[in-house]
C-alpha positions in Angstrom: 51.1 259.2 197.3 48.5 257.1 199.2 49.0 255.4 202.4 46.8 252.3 201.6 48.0 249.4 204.5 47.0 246.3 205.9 45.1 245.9 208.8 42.9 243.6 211.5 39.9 242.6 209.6 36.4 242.1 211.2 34.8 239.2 209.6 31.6 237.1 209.3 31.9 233.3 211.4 29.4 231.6 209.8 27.3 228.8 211.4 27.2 224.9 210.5 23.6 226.1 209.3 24.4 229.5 207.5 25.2 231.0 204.3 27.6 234.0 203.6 24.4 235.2 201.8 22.9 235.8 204.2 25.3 238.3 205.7 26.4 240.9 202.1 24.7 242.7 200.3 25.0 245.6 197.2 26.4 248.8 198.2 23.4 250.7 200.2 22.8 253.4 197.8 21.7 250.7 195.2 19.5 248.8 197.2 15.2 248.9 196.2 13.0 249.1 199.2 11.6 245.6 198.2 15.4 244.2 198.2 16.2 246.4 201.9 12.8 244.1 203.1 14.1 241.0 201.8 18.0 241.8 203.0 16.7 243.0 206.8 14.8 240.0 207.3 18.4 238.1 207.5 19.1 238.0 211.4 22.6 238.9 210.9 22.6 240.9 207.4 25.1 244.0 206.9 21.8 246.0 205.9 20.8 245.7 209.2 23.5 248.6 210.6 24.2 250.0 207.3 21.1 251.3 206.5 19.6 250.6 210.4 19.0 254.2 210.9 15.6 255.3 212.9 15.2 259.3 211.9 19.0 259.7 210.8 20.1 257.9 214.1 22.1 254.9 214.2 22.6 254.2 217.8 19.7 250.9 217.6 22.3 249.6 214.7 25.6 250.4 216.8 24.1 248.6 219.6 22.9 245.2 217.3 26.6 245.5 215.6 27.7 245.3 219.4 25.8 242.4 220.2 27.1 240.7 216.8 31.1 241.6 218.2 30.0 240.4 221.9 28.1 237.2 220.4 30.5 236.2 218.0 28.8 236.2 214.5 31.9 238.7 213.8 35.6 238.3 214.8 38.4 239.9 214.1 41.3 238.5 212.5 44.3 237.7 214.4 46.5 238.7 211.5 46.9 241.9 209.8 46.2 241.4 206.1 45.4 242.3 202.5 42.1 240.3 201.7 41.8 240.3 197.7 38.1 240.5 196.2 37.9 238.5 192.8 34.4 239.0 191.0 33.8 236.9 187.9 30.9 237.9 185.7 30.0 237.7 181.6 30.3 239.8 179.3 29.2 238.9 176.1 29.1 235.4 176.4 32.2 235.4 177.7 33.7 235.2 181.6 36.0 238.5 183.0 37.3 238.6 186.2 38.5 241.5 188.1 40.9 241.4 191.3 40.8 244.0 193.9 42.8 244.6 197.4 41.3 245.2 200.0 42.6 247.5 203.1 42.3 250.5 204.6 43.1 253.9 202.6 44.1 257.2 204.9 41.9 259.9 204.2 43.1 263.2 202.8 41.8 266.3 201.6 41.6 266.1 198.0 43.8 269.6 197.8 46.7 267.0 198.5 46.1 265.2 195.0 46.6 262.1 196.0 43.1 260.9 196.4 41.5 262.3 193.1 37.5 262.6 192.9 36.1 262.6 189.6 31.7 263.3 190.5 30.2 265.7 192.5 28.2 264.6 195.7 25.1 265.1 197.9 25.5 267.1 200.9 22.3 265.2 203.1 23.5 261.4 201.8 27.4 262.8 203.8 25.4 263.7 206.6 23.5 260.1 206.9 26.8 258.4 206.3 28.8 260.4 209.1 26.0 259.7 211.6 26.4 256.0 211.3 29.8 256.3 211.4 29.5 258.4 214.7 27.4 255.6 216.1 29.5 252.6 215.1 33.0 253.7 214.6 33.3 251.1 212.1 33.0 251.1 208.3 30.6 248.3 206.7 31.3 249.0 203.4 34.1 249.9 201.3 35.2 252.7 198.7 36.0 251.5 195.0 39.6 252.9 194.1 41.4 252.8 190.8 45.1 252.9 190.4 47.0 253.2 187.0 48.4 249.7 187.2 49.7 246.8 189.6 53.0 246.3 189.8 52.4 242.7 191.0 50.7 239.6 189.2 47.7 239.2 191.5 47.0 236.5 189.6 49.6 235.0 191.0 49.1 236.4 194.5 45.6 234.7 194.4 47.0 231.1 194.0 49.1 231.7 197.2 46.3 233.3 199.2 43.8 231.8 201.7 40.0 231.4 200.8 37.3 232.7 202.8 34.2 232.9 200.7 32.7 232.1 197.7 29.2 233.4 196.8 27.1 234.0 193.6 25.0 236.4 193.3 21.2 236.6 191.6 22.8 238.2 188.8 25.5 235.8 188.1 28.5 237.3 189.8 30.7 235.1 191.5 32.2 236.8 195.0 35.7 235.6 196.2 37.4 237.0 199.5 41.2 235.6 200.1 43.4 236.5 202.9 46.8 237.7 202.4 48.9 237.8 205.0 52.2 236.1 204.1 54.7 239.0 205.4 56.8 239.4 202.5 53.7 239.0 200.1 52.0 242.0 202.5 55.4 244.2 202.8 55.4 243.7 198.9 51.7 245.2 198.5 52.1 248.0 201.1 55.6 249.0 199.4 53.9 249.3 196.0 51.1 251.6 196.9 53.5 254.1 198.2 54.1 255.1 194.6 50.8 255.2 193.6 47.5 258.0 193.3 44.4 256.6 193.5 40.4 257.5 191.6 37.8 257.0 193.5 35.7 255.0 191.2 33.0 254.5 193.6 32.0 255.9 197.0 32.7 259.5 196.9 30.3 259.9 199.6 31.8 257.6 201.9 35.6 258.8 201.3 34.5 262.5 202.5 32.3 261.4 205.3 35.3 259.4 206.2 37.8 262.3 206.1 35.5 264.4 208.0 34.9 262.0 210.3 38.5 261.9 210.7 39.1 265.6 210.9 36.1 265.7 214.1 38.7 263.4 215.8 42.3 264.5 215.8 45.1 262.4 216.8 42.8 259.2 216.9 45.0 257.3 214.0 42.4 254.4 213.6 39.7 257.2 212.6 42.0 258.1 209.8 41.4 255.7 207.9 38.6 254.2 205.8 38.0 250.8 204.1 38.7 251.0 200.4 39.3 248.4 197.3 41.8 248.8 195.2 42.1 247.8 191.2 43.9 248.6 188.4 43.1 250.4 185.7 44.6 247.8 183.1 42.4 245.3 184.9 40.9 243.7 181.9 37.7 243.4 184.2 37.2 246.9 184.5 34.1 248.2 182.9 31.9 251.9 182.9 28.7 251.1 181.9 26.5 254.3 181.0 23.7 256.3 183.0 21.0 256.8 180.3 18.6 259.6 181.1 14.5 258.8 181.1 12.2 261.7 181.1 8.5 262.2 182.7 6.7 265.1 182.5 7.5 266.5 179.3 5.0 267.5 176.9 6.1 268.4 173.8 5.8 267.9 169.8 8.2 265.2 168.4 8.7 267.9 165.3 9.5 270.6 167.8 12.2 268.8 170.0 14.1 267.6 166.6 14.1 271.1 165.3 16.0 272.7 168.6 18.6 269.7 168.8 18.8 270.6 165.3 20.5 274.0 166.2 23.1 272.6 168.4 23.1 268.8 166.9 23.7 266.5 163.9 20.3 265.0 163.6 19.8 261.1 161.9 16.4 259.3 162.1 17.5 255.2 162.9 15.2 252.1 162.3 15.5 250.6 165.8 17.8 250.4 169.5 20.1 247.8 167.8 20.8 250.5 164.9 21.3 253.4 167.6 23.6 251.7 169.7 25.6 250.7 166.4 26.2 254.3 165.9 27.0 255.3 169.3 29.5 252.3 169.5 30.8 254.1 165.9 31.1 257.3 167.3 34.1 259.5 167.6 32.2 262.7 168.9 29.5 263.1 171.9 26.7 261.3 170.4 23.4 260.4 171.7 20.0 258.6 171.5 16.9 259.8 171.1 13.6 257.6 171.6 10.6 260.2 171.4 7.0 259.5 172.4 5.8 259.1 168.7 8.1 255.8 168.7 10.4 256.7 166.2 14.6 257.1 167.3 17.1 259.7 166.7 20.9 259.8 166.8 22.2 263.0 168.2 25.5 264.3 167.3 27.5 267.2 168.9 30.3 268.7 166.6 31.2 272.3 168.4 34.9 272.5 169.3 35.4 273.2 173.1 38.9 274.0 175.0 37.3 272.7 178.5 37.6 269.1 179.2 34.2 268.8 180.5 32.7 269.1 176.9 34.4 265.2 175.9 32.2 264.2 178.3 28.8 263.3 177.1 27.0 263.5 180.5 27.9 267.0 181.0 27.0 267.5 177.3 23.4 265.9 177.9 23.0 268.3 180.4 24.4 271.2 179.9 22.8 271.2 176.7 20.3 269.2 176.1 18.4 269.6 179.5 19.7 273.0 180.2 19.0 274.6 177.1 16.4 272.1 175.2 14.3 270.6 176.9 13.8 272.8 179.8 13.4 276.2 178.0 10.3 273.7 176.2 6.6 274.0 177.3 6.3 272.4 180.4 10.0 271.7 180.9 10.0 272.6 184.4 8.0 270.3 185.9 10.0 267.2 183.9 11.6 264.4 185.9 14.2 262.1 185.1 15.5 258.6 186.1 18.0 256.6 185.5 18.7 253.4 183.7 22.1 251.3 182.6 20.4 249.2 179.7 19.2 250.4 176.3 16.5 247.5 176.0 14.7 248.8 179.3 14.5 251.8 178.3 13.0 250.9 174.8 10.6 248.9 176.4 9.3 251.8 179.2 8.9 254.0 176.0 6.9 251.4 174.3 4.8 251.2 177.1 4.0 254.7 177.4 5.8 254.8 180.8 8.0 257.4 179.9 8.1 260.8 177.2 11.8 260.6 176.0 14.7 258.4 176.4 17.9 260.3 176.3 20.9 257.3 175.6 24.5 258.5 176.7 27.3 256.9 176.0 29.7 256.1 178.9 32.8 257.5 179.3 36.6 255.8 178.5 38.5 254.9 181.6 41.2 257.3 180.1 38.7 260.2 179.8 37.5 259.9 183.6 41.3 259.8 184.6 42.1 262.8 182.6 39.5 264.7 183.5 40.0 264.1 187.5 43.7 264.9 187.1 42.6 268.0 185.7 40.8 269.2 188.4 37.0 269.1 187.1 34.4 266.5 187.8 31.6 265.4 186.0 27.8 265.6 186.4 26.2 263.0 189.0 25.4 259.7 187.3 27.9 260.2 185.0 30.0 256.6 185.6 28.7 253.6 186.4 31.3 251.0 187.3 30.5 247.6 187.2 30.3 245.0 189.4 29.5 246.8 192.2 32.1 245.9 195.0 28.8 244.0 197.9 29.5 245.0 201.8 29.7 242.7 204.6 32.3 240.6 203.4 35.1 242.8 205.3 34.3 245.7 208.3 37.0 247.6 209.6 36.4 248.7 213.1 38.3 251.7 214.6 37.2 251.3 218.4 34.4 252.9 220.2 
């Protein structure tokens, strides 16, 4: 089971003149080069060391994190806590909230099976990651980790805790950071994690850096550890949005695309978006959307029978099958590219446009099905989950010594 514990936390002293805003930001690997400008030219912004790297070296952002320690602008806190992280955001007109815990997760190799990945990862984004971690022996910015349940009313343990901050974001979401660090409140937290495995949602990346990181320095029981949030599954906050698939580069005949996905796929025409994402919401098999370059819109649907896991999953569906066998055995398939998007509107719009050749809409996948298929051993195709609200950096840091 995990060791997830309480620790020292490194945190933000604001100025009578300054703004927690100016010191988070989104996780780094979400940030536009337009927003990284805008973050950077904050003084004292997280941005500034976690993605502060000159040619894949970080010692100019170890040094500035240094001078922030040295100077003040972050202290650590006398009292070894649990700091919970309360988003609020709406959905459908309507306000959710979600409550994670905040502390520091030993790192494991995943062979041990109680850290459970559930998406590949990129060997060169490791690499970054474990040379700012070499510089700065610190970690700005925290895993995402799912349990099965609490076993405590945070609720409850969020009336009793201390405020910190309280920030909205551009998009809405409201930020809350509380300190827990009432000792029977903090035995109580540390005691129920001892029974528990943990999904990494988010930050796959950063939880093997971190374990490497560890392994390059035995016996150094700070290094173990890396900072994670923790929420539960049942947390009616938690949301997967999907990963839809938007292709360049692809010349082909509407006619001649419908008639392969006709060999693997239940094909039906649709009128509109609002009418295909009616049907995908309806589905009970792997379903998908199809917005071609002659404007009209397809629902795909994918009835063979498969023992492996993997095939519940749409994502590996779309490309396993779709891009492996259709669209890249078409003319020109080859030289195709693909981006990502979370919203069926934007991508309805960039085809209207004539900005893109075909939108492929993917369902994502049920919190149950991304459990399962971790406990089982496999993972799923990059950009397959999408978890929402991102948990923002610079709230918390924990440093492990220099």
């Amino acid at each position: 089971m995990v060791d997830f514990r309480p620790f020292h936390g490194t945190l933000p002293r604001l100025g009578s003149d300054e703004s927690i805003t100016e010191r988070i930001s989104p996780p780094y690997d979400i940030i536009s080069e337009e927003e990284r400008a805008r973050l950077q030219g904050m003084m004292y912004n997280i941005t500034r060391i976690t993605l502060g790297g000159l040619n894949g070296r970080y010692e100019d952002a170890a040094r500035l994190l240094d001078g922030w320690i040295s100077s003040g602008k972050l202290e650590r806190d006398g009292k070894e806590c649990y700091y919970l992280y309360r988003q609020s955001f709406q959905v459908n007109e309507g306000w959710r909230s979600r409550i994670g815990i905040i502390g520091i997760l030993r790192t494991e190799s995943y062979d041990d099976g109680n850290v459970i990945p559930h998406e590949e990862t990129f060997s060169n984004v490791k690499e970054d990651r474990l040379n700012l971690l070499r510089a700065t022996a610190t970690h700005c910015e925290s895993i995402f980790g799912l349990i099965d349940r609490s076993d405590i009313d945070l609720e409850e343990v969020c009336k009793q805790a201390e405020g910190l901050f309280d920030v909205t974001d551009d998009m809405g979401t409201v930020h809350q950071i509380l300190r827990v660090s009432e000792p029977a409140t903090v035995a109580a937290l540390k005691n129920m994690f001892s029974s528990k495995k943990m999904l990494i949602a988010d930050g796959h990346h950063r939880y093997e850096t971190a374990y490497r990181y560890s392994q390059e320095n035995p016996g150094d029981e700070m290094k173990a550890y890396v900072l994670c949030t923790m929420v539960s599954s049942q947390d009616s906050g938690m949301f997967v949005h999907p990963t839809h698939r938007l292709v360049k580069g692809l010349d082909y005949r509407p006619d001649d695309l419908l008639n392969r996905m006709r060999e693997r796929f239940t094909v039906r025409e649709v009128r509109d978006a609002e009418q295909m994402e009616e049907m995908l919401m309806e589905a009970s098999n792997p379903t998908f959307g199809l917005m071609l370059k002659d404007g009209s819109m397809h629902v795909a649907e994918y009835t063979a029978p498969q023992d492996d896991i993997l095939w519940s999953v749409d994502a590996y569906i779309c490309q396993e099958v779709i891009f492996n066998e259709v669209l890249r055995s078409m003319s020109a398939g080859g030289s195709l590219t693909v981006e990502h998007d979370h919203e069926i509107s934007t991508a309805a719009r960039r085809m209207a446009d004539g900005e893109l050749d075909l939108a492929v809409i993917i369902r994502a996948p049920s919190l149950e099905l991304v459990w399962k298929v971790a406990e089982s051993g496999r993972k799923m195709p990059k950009k397959t989950t999408y978890f929402w609200p991102k948990v923002w950096s610079g709230f918390v840091l924990y440093q492990m010594g220099r």
